[in-house]
C-alpha positions, 0 to 999 in steps of 0.5 A, spaced: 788 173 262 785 180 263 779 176 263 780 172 269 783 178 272 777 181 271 772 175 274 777 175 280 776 182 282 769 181 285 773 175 290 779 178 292 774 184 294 770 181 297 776 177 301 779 184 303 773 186 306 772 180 310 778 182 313 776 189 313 776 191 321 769 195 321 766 187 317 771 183 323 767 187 328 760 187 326 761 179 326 764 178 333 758 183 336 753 179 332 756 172 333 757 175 341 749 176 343 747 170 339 751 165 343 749 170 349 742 170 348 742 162 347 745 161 354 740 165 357 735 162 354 736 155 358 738 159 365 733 165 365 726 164 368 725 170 363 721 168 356 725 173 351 732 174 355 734 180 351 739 183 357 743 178 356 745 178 348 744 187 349 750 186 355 754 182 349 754 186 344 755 192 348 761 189 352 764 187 346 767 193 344 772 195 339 779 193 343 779 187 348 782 193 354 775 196 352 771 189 353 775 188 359 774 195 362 767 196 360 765 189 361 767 190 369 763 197 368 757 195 366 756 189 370 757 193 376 752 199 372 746 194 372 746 190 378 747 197 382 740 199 378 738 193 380 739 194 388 736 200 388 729 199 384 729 192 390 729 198 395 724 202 392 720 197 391 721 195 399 719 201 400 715 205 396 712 202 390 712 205 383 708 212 382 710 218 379 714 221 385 717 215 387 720 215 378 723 221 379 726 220 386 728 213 383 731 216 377 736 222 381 737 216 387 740 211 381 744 216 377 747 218 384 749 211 386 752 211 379 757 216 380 758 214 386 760 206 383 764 210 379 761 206 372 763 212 367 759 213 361 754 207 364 751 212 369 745 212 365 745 204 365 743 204 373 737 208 372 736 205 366 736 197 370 733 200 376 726 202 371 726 195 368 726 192 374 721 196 378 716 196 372 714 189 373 710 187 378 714 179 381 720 184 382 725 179 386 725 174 380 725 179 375 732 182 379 735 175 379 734 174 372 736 182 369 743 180 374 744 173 371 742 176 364 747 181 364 753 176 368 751 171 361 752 177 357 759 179 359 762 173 359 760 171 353 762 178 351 769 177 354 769 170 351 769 172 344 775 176 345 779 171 347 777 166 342 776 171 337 781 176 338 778 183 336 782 186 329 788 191 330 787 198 328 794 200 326 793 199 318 787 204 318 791 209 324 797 208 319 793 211 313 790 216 317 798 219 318 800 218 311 794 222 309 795 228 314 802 228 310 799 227 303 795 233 305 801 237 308 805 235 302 801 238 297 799 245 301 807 246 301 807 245 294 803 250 293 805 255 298 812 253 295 809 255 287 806 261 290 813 264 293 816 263 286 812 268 282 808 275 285 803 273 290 797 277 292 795 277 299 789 275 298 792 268 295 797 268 301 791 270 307 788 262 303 793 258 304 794 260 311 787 259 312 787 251 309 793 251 314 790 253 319 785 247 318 790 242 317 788 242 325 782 239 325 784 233 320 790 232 327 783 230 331 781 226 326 787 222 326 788 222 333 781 219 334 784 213 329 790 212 333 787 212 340 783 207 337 789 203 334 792 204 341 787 200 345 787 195 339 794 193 342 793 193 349 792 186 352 792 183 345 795 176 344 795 178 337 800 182 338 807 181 341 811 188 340 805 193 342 808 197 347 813 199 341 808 200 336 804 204 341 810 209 341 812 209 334 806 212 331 805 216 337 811 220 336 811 220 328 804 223 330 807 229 334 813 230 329 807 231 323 803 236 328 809 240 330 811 240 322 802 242 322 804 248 326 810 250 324 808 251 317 801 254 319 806 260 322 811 259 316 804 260 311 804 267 316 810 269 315 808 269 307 802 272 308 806 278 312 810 278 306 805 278 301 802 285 305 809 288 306 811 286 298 805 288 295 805 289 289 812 287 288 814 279 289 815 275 295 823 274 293 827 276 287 826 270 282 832 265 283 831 265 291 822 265 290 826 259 285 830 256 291 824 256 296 819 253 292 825 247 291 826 247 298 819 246 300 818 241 294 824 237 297 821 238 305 814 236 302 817 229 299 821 228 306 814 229 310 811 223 306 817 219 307 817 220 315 809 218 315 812 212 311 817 210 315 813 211 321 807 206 318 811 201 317 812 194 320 817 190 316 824 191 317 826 192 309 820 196 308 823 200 314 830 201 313 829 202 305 824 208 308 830 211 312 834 210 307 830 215 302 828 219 308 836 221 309 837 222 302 831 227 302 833 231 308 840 232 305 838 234 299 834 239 303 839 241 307 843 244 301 838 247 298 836 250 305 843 253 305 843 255 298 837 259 300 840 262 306 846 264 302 841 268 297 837 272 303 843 274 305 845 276 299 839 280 299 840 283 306 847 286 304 843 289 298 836 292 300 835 290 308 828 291 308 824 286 311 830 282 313 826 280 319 821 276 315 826 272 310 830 271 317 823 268 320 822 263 314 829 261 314 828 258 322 821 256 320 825 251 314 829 249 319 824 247 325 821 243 321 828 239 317 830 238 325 823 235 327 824 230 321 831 229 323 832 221 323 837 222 329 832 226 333 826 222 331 831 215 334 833 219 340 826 222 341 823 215 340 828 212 346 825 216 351 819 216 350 820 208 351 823 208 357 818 215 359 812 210 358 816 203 360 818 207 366 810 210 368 807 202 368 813 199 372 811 204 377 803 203 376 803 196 375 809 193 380 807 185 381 805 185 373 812 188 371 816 183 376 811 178 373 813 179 365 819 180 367 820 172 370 817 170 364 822 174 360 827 170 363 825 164 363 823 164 355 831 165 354 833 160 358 828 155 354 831 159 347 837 158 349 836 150 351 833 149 346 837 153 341 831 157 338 833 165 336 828 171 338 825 173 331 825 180 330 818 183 329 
């Protein structure tokens, strides 16, 4: 048995890697400028019509709402370089002065069609067309190559739908949670026993750089964000957007208010020195309350990440039951500062100012405040694209009702997703 295991490892990861988005792509991007250079060879007067399949593999980006928008911009971005080098060739031929006017002129009108980050492409398009001599037929051709080239692009997103990013923007939340739960855990083990500044002064540092590891996870998860629009894979997009979206702003507000609570130890570390951050039951009691938040962090970022119903409920579930074990120990803990506080005053402001930071982040991780919070982002966005997208909403909405009615005939319940 460990022996046929064994054999199926090489195939199940070489499955798995066929499936793997970044594999996906790089197959759709090739199979995209093959098809697309195919075509041209029999529509194109040119010989080797290497527009065509370069304008496919540029257009198929990574999402379809990315093809679709970038398609239109680089069409645009080609045949307006095209015009221009037409023009010049009218008028002045090409010479070295006449390149550098060529090259302002087409990066102006790029601006002005307002092609984004293919403003270099009309220039680009403008200096392929006036370096050859039969400038009409070669203008022609670069026009019908890139026109092949989009199509095919946005072809091969409706036949060959492009992959979802949300698994890999799920990963990239957990893990920023992972690494948040362990940078609690050792501000918690130092709290409980005598921390020098210099200890305390690094896990402040490592919090601080817990802000560039929310960039890199908001990069995945704009990515993921494009991946659901316009998908037809996928039915629940817009409630997939807001969910991880949301759940993204809750762990970088739990990023901040620890690197706040991490200054807030190292202020206590200089005021203490060389005595310990607190007497040994409370330092005990911190470093509990801050191992229960970490493990209620990690539960949050599951259940954010989580698709399936039963996984789903069963993450809210033990996300509950953390938080509420917190919250008792964060009020036994407040019961020992003040204690403490009728017995030595001293400060009092640092011990109050880690109680509210505890609690800033139990609040943020609160299920009822995350459902509330979730709701009105809801109808916030669903609110903004009925205003953007009037006759597109009335449309949906026809649709809507007309699929219940037909539910209803013929006696066929909605699935949840």
């Amino acid at each position: 048995m460990q022996e046929a295991r064994e054999r199926a490892g090489p195939l199940v990861r070489l499955v798995q890697r066929h499936r793997d988005p970044v594999v996906v792509q790089a197959l759709r991007a090739a199979a995209a400028a093959t098809i697309a250079y195919v075509i041209a060879l029999r529509l194109s007067p040119e010989a080797l019509p290497l527009t065509a399949p370069l304008t496919a593999l540029l257009v198929v980006q990574v999402t379809l709402y990315a093809t679709l928008t970038n398609g239109i911009r680089r069409v645009n971005a080609v045949v307006a370089g095209v015009l221009v080098a037409i023009a010049f060739s009218l008028l002045v031929g090409l010479t070295w002065w006449s390149l550098a006017l060529l090259i302002v002129a087409s990066l102006g009108v790029g601006h002005l069609v307002r092609v984004d980050e293919y403003v270099p492409e009309v220039a680009i398009s403008a200096m392929l067309v006036l370096g050859v001599t039969t400038v009409g037929d070669t203008a022609w051709a670069r026009v019908v190559e890139t026109l092949i080239g989009a199509v095919v692009g946005l072809g091969c997103n409706v036949l060959l739908p492009p992959p979802v990013w949300v698994e890999e923007a799920g990963e990239s939340i957990e893990g920023l949670a992972r690494r948040l739960r362990q940078l609690m855990l050792r501000i918690g083990e130092e709290a409980a026993g005598r921390t020098p500044v210099e200890e305390a002064a690094a896990r402040l540092h490592e919090a601080r750089r817990l802000d560039h590891d929310i960039v890199e996870v908001d990069a995945a998860l704009r990515q993921a964000e494009d991946s659901l629009r316009l998908n037809p894979r996928v039915r629940e997009g817009l409630l997939h957007r807001v969910v991880l979206r949301t759940g993204l702003d809750t762990l970088e507000i739990c990023t901040v208010v620890l690197r706040v609570l991490a200054r807030t130890l190292t202020d206590l570390a200089k005021e203490r020195e060389p005595e310990p951050l607190f007497p040994p039951e409370t330092g005990a009691t911190v470093e509990r309350l801050l191992s229960e938040i970490a493990d209620a962090v990690v539960s949050f970022a599951v259940l954010v990440t989580t698709s399936v119903s039963l996984n789903a409920d069963a993450a809210e579930a033990r996300l509950s039951a953390e938080l509420r074990q917190a919250v008792a120990t964060r009020d036994k803990l407040a019961q020992l500062l003040l204690e403490r506080l009728q017995h030595d005053a001293r400060q009092w402001q640092l011990h109050g100012a880690v109680l509210t930071e505890v609690n800033r982040i139990l609040d943020e991780l609160d299920t009822e405040h995350r459902s509330r919070r979730l709701l009105e982002d809801l109808d916030r966005v669903s609110r903004e694209q009925r205003e953007r997208m009037p006759r597109l909403t009335r449309l949906r909405e026809r649709l809507g009702v007309q699929e219940e009615l037909w539910r209803n005939r013929t006696g066929i319940t909605r699935r949840s997703p």
